[in-house]
C-alpha positions in Angstrom: 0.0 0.0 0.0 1.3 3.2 -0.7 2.2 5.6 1.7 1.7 9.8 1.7 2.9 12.6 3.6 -0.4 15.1 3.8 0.0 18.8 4.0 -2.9 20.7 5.5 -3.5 24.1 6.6 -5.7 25.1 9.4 -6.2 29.1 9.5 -7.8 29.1 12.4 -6.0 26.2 14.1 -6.5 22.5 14.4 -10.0 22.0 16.3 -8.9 18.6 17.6 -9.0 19.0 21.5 -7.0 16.3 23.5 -9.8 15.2 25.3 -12.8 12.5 25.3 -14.3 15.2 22.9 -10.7 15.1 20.6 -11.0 10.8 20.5 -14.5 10.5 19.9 -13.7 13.0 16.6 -10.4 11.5 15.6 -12.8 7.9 15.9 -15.0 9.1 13.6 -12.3 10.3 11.0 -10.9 6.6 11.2 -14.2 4.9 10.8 -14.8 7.6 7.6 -11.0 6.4 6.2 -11.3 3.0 6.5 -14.8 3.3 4.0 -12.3 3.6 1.1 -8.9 1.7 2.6 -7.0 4.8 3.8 -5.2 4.7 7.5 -4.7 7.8 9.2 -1.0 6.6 10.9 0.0 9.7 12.6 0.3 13.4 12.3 2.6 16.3 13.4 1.1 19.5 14.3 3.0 23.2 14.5 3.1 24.8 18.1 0.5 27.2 16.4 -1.9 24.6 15.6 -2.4 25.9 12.0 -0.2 23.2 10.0 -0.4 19.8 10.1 2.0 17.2 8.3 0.3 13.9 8.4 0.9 9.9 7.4 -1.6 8.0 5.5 -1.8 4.4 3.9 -3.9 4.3 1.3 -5.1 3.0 -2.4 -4.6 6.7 -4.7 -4.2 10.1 -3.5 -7.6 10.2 -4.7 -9.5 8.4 -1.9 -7.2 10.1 0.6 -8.9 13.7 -0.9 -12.1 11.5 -0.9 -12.2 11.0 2.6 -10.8 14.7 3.6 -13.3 15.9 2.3 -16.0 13.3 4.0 -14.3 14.4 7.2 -14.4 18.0 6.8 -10.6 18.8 6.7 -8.5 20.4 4.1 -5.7 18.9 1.7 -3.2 21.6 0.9 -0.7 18.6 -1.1 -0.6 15.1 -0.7 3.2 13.8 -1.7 3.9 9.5 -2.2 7.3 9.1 0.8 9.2 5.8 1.2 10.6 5.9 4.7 14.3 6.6 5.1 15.8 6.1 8.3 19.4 6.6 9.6 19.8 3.0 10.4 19.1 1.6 6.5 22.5 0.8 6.6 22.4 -1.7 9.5 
């Protein structure tokens, strides 16, 4: 499965509270994913709350945008990453 590095820009921050509030929405944007095979794996997020750099698995860049939009969140670029990690030469 092909992995992407998801660029997204929040103008007025990242809504996401860290709370039962946060998990019951972050549940909801996994059950919405997995609908058309994507996996959210993780995300960073600027101090400021208004970027966010995110890992997904999925079929095309397409169903990731798919589901974005299904969830309500913005796609500024979606770029195909291998990982490359200071130990590939161990």
């Amino acid at each position: 499965m092909p992995r992407y590095l998801v660029e997204r820009t929040f103008p007025d921050g990242l809504g996401l509270p860290t709370n039962a509030e946060g998990a019951k929405g972050a549940a909801g944007i996994v059950s919405n994913n997995a609908q058309e095979g994507v996996t959210w794996i993780h995300s960073y997020v600027t101090p400021d709350r208004k970027k966010t750099y995110c890992i997904y698995d999925g079929p095309t860049p397409e169903a990731i945008r798919s589901v974005a939009a299904r969830n309500g969140v913005p796609v500024d670029r979606i770029t195909e990453v291998r990982v490359l990690d200071p130990y590939f030469l161990y």
